[in-house]
C-alpha positions as CSV (number, residue, x, y, z in Angstrom):
1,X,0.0,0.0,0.0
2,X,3.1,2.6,0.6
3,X,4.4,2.0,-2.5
4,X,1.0,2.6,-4.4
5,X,0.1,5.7,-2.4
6,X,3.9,7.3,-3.1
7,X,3.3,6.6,-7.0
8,X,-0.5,7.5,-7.3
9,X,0.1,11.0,-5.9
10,X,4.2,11.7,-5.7
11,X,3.9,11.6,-1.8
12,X,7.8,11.0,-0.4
13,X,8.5,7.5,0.8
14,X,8.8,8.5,4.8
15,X,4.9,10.5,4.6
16,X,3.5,7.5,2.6
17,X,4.6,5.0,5.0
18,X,2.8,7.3,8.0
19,X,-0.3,7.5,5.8
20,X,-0.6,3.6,4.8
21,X,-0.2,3.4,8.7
22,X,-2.8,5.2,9.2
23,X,-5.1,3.7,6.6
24,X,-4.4,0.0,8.1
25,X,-5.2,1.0,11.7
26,X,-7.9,3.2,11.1
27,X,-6.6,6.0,12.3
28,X,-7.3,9.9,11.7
29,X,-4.4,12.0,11.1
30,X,-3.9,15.6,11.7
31,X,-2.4,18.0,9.7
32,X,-2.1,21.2,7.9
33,X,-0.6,19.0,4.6
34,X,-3.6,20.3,2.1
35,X,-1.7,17.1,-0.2
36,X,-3.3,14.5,2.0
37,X,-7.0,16.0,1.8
38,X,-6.8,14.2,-2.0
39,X,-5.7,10.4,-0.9
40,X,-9.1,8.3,-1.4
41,X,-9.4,6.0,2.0
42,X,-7.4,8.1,4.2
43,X,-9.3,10.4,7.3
44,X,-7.8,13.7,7.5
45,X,-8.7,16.2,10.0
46,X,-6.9,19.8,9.6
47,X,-5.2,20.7,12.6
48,X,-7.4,24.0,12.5
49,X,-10.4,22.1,12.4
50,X,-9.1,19.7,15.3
51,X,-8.2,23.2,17.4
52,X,-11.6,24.6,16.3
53,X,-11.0,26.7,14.1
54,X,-13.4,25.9,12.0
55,X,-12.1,24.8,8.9
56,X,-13.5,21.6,7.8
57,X,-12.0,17.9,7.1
58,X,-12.5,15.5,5.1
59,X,-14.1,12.7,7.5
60,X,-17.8,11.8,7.7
């Protein structure tokens, strides 16, 4: 799954590996990376959005 993520969208080896973790656990990640609001299967929350700042994420 790394490897497919880092070629679909030209992600660097070290970021796909967190986000493939991510996807196999389940997990939501934080961030401000706007690049990870376009990977299909993974649940991004912006760290605005987690601090309540109100800009929205891509879960649910």
């Amino acid at each position: 799954m790394t490897i497919e993520i880092r070629k679909e969208y030209g992600i660097k080896l070290p970021d796909s590996i967190i986000y493939a973790t991510a996807m196999v656990n389940g997990a939501t990640l934080i961030s401000n990376d706007k690049q990870l609001f376009k990977i299909v299967g993974l649940d991004v929350v912006s760290l605005e959005a987690f601090c309540g700042y109100g800009i929205p994420s891509n879960s649910g």
